[in-house]
C-alpha positions in Angstrom: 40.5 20.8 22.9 42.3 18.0 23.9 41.7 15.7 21.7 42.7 17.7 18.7 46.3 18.1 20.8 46.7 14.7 21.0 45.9 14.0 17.3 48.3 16.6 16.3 50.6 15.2 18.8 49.9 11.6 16.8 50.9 12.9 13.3 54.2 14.3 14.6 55.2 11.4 16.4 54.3 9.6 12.9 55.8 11.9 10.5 59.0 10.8 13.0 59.1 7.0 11.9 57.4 5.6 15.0 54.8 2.9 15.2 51.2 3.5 15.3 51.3 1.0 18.4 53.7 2.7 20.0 51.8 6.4 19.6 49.1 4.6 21.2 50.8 3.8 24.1 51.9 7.0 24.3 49.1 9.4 24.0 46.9 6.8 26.1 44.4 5.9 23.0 44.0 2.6 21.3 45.5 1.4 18.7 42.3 1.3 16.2 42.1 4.9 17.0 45.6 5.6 16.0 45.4 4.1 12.6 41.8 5.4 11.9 43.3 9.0 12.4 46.7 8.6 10.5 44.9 7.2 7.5 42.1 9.7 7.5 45.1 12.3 7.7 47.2 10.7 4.8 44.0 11.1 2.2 42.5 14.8 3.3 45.1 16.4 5.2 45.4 17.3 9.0 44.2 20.6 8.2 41.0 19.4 6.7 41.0 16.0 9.2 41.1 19.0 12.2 38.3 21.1 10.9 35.9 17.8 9.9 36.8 16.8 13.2 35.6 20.0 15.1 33.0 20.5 13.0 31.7 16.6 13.9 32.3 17.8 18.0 29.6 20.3 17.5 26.8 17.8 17.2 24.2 16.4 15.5 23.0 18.4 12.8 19.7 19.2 12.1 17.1 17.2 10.3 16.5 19.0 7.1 13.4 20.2 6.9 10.7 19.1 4.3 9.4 21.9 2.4 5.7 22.8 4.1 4.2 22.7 0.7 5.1 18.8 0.3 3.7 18.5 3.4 0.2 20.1 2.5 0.0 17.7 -0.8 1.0 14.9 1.1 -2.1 15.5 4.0 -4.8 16.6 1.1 -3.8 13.3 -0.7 -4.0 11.4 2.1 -7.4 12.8 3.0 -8.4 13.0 -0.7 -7.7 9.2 -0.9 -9.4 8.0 2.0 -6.1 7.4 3.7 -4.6 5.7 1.9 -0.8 4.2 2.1 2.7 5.5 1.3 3.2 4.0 -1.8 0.1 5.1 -3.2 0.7 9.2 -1.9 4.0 8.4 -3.7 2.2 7.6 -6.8 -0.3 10.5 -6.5 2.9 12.8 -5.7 4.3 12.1 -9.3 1.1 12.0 -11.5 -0.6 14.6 -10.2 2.5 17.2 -9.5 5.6 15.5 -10.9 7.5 15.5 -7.7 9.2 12.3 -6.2 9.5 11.9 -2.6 10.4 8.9 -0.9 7.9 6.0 1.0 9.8 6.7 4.0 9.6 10.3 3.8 6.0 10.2 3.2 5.5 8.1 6.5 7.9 10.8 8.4 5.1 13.7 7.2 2.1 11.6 8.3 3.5 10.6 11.6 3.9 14.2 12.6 0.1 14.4 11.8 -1.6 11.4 12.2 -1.0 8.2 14.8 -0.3 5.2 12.0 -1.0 2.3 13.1 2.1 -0.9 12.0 0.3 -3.4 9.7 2.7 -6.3 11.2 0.2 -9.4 11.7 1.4 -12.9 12.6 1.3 -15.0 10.3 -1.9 -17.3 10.1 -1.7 -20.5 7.9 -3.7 -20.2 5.0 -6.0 -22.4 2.9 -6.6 -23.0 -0.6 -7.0 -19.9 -3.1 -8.7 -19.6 -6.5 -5.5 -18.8 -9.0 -6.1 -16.8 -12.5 -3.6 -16.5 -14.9 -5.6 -14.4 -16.9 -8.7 -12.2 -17.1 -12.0 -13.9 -16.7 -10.8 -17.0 -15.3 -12.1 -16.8 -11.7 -14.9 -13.9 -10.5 -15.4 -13.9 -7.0 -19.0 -12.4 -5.1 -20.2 -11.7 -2.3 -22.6 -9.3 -0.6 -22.1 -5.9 1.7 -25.2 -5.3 4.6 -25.6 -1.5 4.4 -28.6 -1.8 6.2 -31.9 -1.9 4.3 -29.9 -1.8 1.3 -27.3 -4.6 0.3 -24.1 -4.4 -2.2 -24.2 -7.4 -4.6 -20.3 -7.4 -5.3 -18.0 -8.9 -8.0 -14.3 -8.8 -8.5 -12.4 -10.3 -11.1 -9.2 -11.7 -9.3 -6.9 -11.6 -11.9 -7.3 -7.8 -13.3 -9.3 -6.5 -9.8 -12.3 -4.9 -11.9 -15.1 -4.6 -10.0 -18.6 -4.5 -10.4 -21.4 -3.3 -8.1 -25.2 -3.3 -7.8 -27.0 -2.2 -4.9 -30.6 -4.1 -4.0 -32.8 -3.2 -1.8 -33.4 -7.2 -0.5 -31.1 -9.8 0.3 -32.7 -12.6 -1.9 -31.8 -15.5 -4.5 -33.4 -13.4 -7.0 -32.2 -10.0 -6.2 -29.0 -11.6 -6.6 -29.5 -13.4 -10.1 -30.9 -9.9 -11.2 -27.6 -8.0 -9.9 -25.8 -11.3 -11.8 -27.1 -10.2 -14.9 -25.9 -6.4 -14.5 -22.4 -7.4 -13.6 -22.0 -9.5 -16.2 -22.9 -7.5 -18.6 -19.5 -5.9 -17.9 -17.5 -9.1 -17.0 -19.0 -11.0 -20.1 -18.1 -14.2 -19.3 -16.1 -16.1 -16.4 -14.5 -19.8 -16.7 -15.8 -20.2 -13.0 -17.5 -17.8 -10.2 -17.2 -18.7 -7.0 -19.5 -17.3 -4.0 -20.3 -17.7 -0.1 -22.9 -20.3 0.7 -25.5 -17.3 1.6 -29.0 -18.0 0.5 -28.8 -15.3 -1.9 -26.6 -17.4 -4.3 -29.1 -20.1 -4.0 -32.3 -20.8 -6.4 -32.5 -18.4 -9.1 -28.4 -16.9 -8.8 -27.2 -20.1 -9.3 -29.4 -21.0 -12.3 -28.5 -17.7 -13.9 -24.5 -18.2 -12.8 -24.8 -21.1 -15.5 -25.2 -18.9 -18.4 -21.8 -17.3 -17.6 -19.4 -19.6 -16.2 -18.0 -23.0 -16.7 -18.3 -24.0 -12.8 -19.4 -22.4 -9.5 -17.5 -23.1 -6.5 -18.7 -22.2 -3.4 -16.0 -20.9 -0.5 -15.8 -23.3 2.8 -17.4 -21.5 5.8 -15.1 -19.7 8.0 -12.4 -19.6 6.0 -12.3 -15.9 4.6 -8.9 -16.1 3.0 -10.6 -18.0 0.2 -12.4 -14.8 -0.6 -9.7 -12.6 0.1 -10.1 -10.5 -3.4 -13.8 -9.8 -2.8 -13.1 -9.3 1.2 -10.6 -6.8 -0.2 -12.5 -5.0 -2.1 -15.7 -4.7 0.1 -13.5 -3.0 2.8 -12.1 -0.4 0.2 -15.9 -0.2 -0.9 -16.7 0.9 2.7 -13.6 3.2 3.3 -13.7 4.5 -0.1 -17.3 4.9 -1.0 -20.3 4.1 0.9 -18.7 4.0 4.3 -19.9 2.5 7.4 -23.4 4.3 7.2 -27.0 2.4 7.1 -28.9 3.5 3.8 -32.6 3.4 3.7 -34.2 2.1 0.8 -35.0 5.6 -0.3 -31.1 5.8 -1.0 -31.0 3.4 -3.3 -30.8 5.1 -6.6 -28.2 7.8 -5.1 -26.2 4.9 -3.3 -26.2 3.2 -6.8 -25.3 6.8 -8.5 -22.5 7.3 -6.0 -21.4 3.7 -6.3 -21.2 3.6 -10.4 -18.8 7.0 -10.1 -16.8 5.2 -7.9 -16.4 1.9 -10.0 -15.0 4.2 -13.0 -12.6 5.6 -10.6 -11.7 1.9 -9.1 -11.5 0.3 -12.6 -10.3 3.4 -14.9 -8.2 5.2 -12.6 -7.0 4.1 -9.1 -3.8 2.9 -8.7 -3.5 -1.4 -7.4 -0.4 -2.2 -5.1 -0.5 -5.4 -6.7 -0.9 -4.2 -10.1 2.4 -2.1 -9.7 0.3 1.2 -8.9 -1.7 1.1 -12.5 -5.1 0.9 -12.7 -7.0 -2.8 -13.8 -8.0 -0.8 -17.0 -4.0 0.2 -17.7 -2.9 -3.0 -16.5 -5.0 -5.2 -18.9 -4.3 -2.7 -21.7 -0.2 -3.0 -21.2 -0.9 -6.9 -21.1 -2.7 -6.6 -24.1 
């Protein structure tokens, strides 16, 4: 090779007192070159300089390959999970088989797979939000259509325990009666805050007094001030009851199927924003 001439050719002239500029004149390279080389071969050695440098000539090397095994877990979490993101196959690598992989590496296996889509959105200016500094202080509701059956829903913004009870009408007093259920979990709320739906009119609003402080109700189109409860329907949908119309014939094994998924939510499933614990372990640490 050429190139390993004229660096050999560059140490002699060296080891002979003359300038690193002047070398570079001489062999025709420039002078950053020069001096890159003649320090490299001062630390390691022209022997080993000569054999790195060949051995970088070659090309690329290979992207190591991820052990197919990793790969396997990392699709049947993914698919276990109702897709769910990197961080959170990270979490399920460790707990459930003690390995640790990186959030990058996990994205590397599921783009050979699947087609992920960026979750970049521009940013949107943003009104008002409900704050907690604790549990209880703020329980947001809302309500799912699943066709002729309908998701009374409750989340707890603070600790993001959830509640659910599923009605087979969308009305005032099917919504003070799933009230009642939920808080007999929740306990108590220093305020609640809903949409202005006519479900949380009437006979939901008179019961809401028994449990709260205050009841705020959200302005109209603007969804960000029900983000936690917007949230958590979606993951309701994607992780449980899906995008399906029930009959009412379905309601006791939607309710069934919603209650065993409310113990995995609240006992076992890993929050992003609770630093991948569960609401049950995060209160508990708190505590």
């Amino acid at each position: 090779m050429k190139s390993i001439s004229l660096i050999e050719l560059a140490w002699e002239l060296y080891k002979s007192q003359v300038y690193p500029d002047d070398i570079a004149l001489k062999i025709n390279k420039h002078r950053a070159t020069v001096y890159r080389w003649i320090r490299k071969i001062k630390r390691i050695g022209i022997h080993e300089f000569l054999r790195r440098y060949k051995q970088a000539k070659k090309g690329r090397r290979q992207r190591r390959k991820t052990d197919p095994i990793i790969k396997s877990r990392v699709y049947a979490i993914r698919e276990k999970y109702h897709q769910c993101c990197g961080e959170k196959i990270r979490y399920w690598m460790k707990h459930d088989y003690g390995i640790a992989i990186s959030v990058s590496t996990i994205y590397r296996i599921l783009s050979e797979k699947y087609v992920l889509r960026s979750k970049w959105k521009k940013n949107v200016a943003r009104g008002p939000v409900p704050k907690a500094s604790k549990e209880r202080e703020v329980i947001q509701h809302d309500t799912v259509d699943f066709g002729e059956l309908f998701a009374f829903t409750s989340v707890d913004i603070y600790s993001r325990e959830a509640q659910v009870v599923m009605r087979a009408r969308l009305e005032a007093n099917d919504g003070a009666e799933a009230l009642k259920r939920q808080m007999s979990y929740f306990q108590f709320s220093d305020m609640m805050q809903r949409d202005g739906g006519h479900e949380f009119k009437a006979e939901w609003n008179q019961q809401a007094r028994n449990y709260c402080h205050r009841i705020r109700t959200a302005r109209p189109y603007k969804k960000n001030e029900q983000s936690y409860i917007e949230s958590f329907n979606r993951t309701l949908r994607k992780e449980c009851l899906g995008w399906v119309k029930y009959k009412k014939s379905d309601l006791r094994a939607a309710q069934q199927k919603v209650d065993e998924f409310l113990d995995f939510y609240n006992n076992r499933r890993p929050h992003l924003s609770l630093n991948l614990q569960s609401p049950k372990e995060y209160l508990s640490h708190l505590r």
